[in-house]
N, C-alpha and C positions, 0 to 999 in steps of 0.2 A: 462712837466716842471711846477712846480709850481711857478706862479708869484702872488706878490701882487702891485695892483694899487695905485699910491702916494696916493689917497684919503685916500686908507685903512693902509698907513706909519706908521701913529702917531697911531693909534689903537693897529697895529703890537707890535711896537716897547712901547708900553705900557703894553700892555698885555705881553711880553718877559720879562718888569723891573720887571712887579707883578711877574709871574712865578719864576724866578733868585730869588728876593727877599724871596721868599716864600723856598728853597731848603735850605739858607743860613743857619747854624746852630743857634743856639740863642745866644745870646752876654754872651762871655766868664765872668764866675763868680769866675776867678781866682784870688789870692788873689793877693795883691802889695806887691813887697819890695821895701823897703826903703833902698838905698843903702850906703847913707848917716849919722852917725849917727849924727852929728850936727842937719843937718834939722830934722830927729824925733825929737830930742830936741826939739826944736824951735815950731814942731807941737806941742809935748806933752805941752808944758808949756804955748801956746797961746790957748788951749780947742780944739785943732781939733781931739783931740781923747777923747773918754768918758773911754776908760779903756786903763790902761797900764798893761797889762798880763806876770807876772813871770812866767814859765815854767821850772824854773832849779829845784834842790833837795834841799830836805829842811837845809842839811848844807851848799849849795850855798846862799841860802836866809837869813840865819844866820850872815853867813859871810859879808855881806852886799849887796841890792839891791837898786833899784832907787829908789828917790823921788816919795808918792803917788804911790804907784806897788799895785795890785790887787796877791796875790801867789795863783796859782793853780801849786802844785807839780806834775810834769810828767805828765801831761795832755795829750801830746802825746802819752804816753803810756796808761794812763785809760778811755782815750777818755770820762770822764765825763765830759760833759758842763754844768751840771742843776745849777751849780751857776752863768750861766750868763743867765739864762732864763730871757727875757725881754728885753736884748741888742742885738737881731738877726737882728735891723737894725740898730745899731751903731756903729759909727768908734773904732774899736779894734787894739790896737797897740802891738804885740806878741814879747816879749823877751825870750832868754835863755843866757847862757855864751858865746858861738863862733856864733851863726847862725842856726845850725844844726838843732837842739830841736824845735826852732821857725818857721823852716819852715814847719815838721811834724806837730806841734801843729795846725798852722795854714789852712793847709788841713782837720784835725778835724773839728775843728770851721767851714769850709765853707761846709763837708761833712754835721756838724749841721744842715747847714739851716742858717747858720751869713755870711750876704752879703757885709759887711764892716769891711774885715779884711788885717791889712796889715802887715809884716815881717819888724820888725825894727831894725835885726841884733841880735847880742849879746852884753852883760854888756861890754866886752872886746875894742867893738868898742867906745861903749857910754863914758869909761873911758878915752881912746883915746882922745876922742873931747871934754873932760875936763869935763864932769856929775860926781860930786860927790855921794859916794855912803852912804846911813844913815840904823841904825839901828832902827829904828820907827816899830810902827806897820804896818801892812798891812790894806790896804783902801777895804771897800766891794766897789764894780762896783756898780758908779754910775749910769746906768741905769737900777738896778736890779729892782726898781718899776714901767719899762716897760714906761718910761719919761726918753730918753736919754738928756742929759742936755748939750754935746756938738754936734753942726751942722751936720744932719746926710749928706754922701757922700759929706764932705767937703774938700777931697782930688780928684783931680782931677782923673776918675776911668774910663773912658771909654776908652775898648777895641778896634781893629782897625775895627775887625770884625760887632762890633755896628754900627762907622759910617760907613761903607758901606752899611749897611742894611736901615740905615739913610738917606744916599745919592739915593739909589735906590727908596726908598720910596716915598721922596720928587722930585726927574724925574717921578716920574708914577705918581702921582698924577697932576702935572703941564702937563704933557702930555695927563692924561683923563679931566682936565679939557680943555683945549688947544682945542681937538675933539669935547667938548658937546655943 
């Protein structure tokens, strides 16, 4: 049998949290949605996002899009991101008309390498919770000279899988120190 002696517990049981710790995959970089269109609102129009990304076609965008919208047409399908080169660390907030387009888009953008992106539905919902829609130009993204200007990961983003890797980390640690 093998036993271990209480003296050697907290070692055990430290060295078990590092190991555990160490298996865990890495903290899910999946994007958020917003399920809400009102609160997108409310984020877009207080700075918690630095772009607000159209993905619908160019007669959707015609026909009228949001206040301040960034249009990149079908992005889901051409997978070109190089007009947000420079935003790979800023909150990006991804529209289409129902949802659909915006979810795909947004698996691009994070396949990119853009670690703050979130699905904030479609025009349809935004319309819903009373966002009117203007015929203005289109806004370049504001952090395309790599200076995002709104707070980056200013939406609350952590995975459940972070804090456990979190919580594990900080028991093994109080635990080696606890033994030295």
């Amino acid at each position: 049998k093998f036993r271990i002696s209480t003296k050697m517990m907290p070692t055990a049981i430290a060295t078990a949290c590092v190991f555990v710790s160490l298996l865990l995959p890495p903290p899910s970089s999946a994007y958020t949605t917003i399920d809400d269109a009102a609160e997108s609102a409310l984020l877009w129009s207080s700075g918690q996002f630095a772009v607000l990304l159209d993905v619908r076609r160019q007669e959707e965008w015609d026909a009228g899009h949001l206040p301040n919208a960034t249009f990149m047409p079908s992005m889901q399908t051409s997978k070109d991101t190089s007009r947000l080169t420079g935003c790979e660390n800023c909150s990006i907030a991804v529209y289409c008309r129902s949802g659909r387009r915006s979810k795909e888009a947004a698996v691009v953008l994070e396949d990119a390498g853009f670690m703050n992106v979130y699905d904030v539905l479609g025009i349809n919902q935004w319309i819903d919770a009373g966002v009117a829609l203007v015929l203005e130009e289109e806004r370049d993204p504001s952090c395309c000279d790599a200076t995002c200007v709104a707070p980056r990961n200013s939406v609350n983003k952590v995975g459940s899988r972070s804090v456990v890797a979190i919580v594990i980390g900080a028991i093994s640690a109080a635990l080696f120190i606890a033994i030295t």
